[in-house]
N, C-alpha and C positions, 0 to 999 in steps of 0.2 A: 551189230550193224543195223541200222534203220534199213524199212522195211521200202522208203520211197525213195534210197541211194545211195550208190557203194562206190567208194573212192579205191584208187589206186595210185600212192603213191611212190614216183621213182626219184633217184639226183642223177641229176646231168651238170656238173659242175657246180657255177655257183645257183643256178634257177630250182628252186622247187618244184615240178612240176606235179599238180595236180587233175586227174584225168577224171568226170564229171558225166555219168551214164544215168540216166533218166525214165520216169516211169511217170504214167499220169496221175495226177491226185484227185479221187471221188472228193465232192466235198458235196454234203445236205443242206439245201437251199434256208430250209429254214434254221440253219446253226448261225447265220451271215448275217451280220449288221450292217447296212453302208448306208452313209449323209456324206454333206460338204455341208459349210461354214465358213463365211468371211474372217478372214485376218485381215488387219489395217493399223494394228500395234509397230509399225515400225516408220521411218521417214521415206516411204514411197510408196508405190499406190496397191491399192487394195487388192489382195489375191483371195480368190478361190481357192477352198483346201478340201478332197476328198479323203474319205478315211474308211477303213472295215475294219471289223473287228468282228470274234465269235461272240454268243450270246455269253458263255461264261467270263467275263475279264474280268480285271478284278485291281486294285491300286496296285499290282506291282507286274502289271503287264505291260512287257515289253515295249517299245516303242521303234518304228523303225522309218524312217523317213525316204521315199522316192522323187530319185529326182528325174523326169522323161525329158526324152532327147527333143532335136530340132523338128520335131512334128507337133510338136506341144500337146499331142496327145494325152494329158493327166486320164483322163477316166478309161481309159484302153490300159495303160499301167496300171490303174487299181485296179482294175477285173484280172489284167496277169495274177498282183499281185493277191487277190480276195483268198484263193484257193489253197497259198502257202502260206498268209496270217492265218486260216482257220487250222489248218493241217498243224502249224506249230507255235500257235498259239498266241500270239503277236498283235498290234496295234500299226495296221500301216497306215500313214498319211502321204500322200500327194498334193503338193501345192500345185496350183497351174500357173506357170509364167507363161503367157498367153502372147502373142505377137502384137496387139494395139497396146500393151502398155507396157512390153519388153521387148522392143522391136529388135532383129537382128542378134546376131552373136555377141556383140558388144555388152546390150543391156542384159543379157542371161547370163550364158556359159564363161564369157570373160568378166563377168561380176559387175559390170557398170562405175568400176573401180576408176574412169579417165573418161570426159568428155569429148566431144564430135573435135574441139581442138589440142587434141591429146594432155589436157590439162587434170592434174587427180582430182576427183571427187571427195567430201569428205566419206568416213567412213560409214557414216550411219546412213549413206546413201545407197552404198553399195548392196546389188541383190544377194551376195553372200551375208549379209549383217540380218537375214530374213530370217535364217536359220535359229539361230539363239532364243529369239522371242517366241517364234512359231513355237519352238519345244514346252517352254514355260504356261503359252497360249492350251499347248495341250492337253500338259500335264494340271493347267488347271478347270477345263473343259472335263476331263474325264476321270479328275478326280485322283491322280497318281501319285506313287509315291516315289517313282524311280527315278535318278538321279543323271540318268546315262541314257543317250539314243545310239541307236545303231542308223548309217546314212547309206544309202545304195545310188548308183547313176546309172545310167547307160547312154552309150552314144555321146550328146551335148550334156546329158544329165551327168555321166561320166569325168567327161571334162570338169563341169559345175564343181563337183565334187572334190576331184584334186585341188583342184586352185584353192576353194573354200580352207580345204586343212590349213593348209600355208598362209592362208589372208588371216585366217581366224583363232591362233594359235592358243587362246584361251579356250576353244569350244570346251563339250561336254558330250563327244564321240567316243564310243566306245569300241565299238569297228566302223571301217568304211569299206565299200565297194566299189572298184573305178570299171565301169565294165564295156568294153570296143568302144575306147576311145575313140576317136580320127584322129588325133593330134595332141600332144602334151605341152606344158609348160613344166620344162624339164627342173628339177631340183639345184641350179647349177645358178649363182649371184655374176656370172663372168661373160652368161649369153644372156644377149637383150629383147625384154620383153614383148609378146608376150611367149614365146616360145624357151624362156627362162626367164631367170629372176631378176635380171641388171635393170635397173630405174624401173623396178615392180615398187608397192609397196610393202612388199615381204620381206621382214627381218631376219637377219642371221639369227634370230631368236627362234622366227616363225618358221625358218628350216628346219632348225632342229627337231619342231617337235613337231613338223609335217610328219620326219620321219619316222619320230621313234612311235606315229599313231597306226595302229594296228590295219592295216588297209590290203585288202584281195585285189592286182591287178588281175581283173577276169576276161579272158579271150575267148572268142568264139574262133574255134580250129579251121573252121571252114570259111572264116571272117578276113578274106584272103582278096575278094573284087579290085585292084590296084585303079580298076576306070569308072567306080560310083562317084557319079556325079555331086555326090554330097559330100564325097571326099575332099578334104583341101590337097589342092598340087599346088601350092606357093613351092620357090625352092627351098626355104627355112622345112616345112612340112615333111619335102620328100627327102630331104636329109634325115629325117627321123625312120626312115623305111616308104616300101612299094605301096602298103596297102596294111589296115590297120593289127594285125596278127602281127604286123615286124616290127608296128613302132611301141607298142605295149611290151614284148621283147625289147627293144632297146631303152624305153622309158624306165621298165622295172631296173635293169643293170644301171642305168646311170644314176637311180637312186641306190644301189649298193655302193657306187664311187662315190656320191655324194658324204652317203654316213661314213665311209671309210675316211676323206678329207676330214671332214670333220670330225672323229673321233666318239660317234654314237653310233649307237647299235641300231639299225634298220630293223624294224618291226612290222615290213613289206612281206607280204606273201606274193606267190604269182601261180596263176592254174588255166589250165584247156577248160572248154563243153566240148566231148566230144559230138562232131555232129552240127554244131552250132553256127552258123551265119551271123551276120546283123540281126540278130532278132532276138528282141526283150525278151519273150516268153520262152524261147529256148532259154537265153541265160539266168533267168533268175529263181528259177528253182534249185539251181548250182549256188547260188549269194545266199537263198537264203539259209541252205544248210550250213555253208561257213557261219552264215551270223550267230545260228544255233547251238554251232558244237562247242565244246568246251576247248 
């Protein structure tokens, strides 16, 4: 058992559930490496990318990419995140999609996949197509040899993250982390977008192997508020559940139904913080030991 967190796991039917107890991590000022650097290697507009890393890396350190929610806070997620790249060893980047050149939920978390007259965009427009390059951007910035990113969200970043599996069925994901959502775009070609997959640009291809990619729906136990105002209450939304604990619960099962229609094995996890609210830095000490463990 690591010494910064102890799991206990029980089954309750079909849910795994994983229960996530937490302790603070010292980490020595002078072990931390952090910068940012422009990316501009893709067809839209130039993002700021923060990153940490410990003084030892080395070409085959880890890479783990953060995506921050609808506060667009990137450099508040890098300082969450500085403490658990040094503690286990890891390389995190933070892109910022910043509100003047990724205005609203359209341009970020729903991918920028459909213009202002619900028309598609092509692909290489989309802010999920950031992903791919940015890796490559990295891996040749710092020199890598590893082949494979691990992707975390929370919140919008959350969001970001599901839909990207699905948009981008070719990535080069090794785990993913979906963590308090608000709101899903359920696995399902039969309900219409974006709150499923019907006139998405996501293929019965890109389902499949949404599903079969390794991904923690991670819940904050106490991430229960049904009246934050940052919550969507469309009725599509609250059909999904009261408040984001229930719709992550029902998101993770309808991807069991998914893979079962379909005939592939769901390679979805699902787990509690216990203790955990809306708040990044509670859940990602809990992502990051998923990303770690074997």
């Amino acid at each position: 058992m690591k010494s910064s967190a102890r799991w206990l796991l029980a089954c309750r039917g079909l849910l795994p559930w994983l229960v996530y107890l937490m302790w603070p991590v010292a980490v020595a000022a002078d072990s931390v490496i952090k910068g940012w650097f422009e990316f501009d290697r893709w067809d839209g507009p130039m993002l700021d990318v923060h990153y940490a890393h410990r003084g030892d890396w080395s070409a085959e350190t880890p890479v783990v990419i953060v995506m921050h929610g609808t506060s667009r806070a990137a450099e508040r997620y890098l300082d969450d995140w500085t403490p658990l790249a040094v503690q286990h060893g890891f390389l995190v980047i933070v892109p910022h999609f910043d509100a003047e050149r990724f205005p609203g939920s359209r341009s970020y978390n729903l991918g920028n996949t459909f213009d202002e007259q619900g028309q598609p965009r092509p692909a290489t427009q989309w802010t999920y197509s950031v992903i791919e390059p940015l890796f490559d951007a990295v891996r040749e910035k710092f020199d890598l040899s590893v082949e494979q990113y691990d992707i975390y969200g929370h919140s919008a970043g959350s969001q970001f993250v599901h839909r990207f599996l699905a948009h981008v069925p070719d990535n080069r994901v090794r785990k993913a982390v979906a963590a308090n959502a608000g709101w899903y775009t359920y696995p399902d070609l039969k309900v219409p977008w974006p709150y499923g997959l019907k006139r998405s640009l996501v293929s019965e291809t890109g389902l499949r192997r949404f599903l079969e990619t390794p991904m923690l729906v991670l819940l904050g136990k106490q991430d229960t508020d049904g009246n934050d105002t940052t919550l969507r209450q469309t009725p599509e939304a609250m059909r999904q559940g009261p408040h984001r604990l229930a719709r992550g619960f029902h998101f993770f099962e309808a991807g069991l139904r998914a893979a079962q229609r379909l005939g592939v094995e769901s390679a979805w996890q699902l787990a509690q913080v216990e203790g955990a609210d809306h708040d990044n830095a509670k859940m990602a000490p809990a992502a990051a030991f998923f990303l770690v463990s074997d």
